[in-house]
C-alpha positions as CSV (number, residue, x, y, z in Angstrom):
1,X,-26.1,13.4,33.8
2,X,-23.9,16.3,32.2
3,X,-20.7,14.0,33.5
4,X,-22.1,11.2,31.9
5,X,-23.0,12.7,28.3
6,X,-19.0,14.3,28.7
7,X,-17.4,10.6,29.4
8,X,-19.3,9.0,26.7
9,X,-18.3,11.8,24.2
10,X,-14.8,11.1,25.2
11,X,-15.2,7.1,25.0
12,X,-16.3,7.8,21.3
13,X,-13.7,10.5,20.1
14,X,-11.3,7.9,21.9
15,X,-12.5,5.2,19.7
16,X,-12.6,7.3,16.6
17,X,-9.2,8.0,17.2
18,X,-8.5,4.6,16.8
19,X,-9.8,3.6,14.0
20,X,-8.5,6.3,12.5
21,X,-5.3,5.3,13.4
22,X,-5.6,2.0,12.1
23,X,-7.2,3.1,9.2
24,X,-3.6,5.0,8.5
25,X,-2.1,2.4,9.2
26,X,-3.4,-0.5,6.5
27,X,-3.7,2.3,4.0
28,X,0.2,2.8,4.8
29,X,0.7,-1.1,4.8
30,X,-1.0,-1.6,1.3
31,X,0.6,1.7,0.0
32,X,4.4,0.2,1.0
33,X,3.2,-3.5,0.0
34,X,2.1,-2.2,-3.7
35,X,5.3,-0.4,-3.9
36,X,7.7,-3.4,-2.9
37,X,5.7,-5.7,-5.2
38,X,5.9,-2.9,-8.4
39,X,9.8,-2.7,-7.7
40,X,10.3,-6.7,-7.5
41,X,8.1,-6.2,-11.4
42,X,10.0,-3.9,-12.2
43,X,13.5,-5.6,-11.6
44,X,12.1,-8.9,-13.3
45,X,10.9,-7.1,-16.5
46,X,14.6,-5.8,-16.4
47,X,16.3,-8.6,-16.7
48,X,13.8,-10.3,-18.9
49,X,14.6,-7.5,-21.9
50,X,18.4,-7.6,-20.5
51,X,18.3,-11.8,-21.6
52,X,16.0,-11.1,-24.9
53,X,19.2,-8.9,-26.0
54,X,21.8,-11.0,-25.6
């Protein structure tokens, strides 16, 4: 019974572990996808003053 409570403990930590894991993952994702889409606004709004200017 003891053997049984232990594997089942294990199964769960296991699976915690992995969504953990992916958890890190997406918030990584959506961290690096915000970033890529600030720098593309960023480089438009750029070159929309740079043309006002000219």
């Amino acid at each position: 019974m003891k053997f049984a409570f232990m594997s089942v403990e294990l199964f769960l930590l296991c699976k915690s572990h992995f969504f953990a894991k992916v958890v890190l993952f997406l918030t990584l994702y959506c961290i690096s996808d915000l970033s890529i889409k600030n720098n593309i606004l960023r480089k438009v709004m750029n070159r929309a003053n740079r043309a006002k200017k000219i």
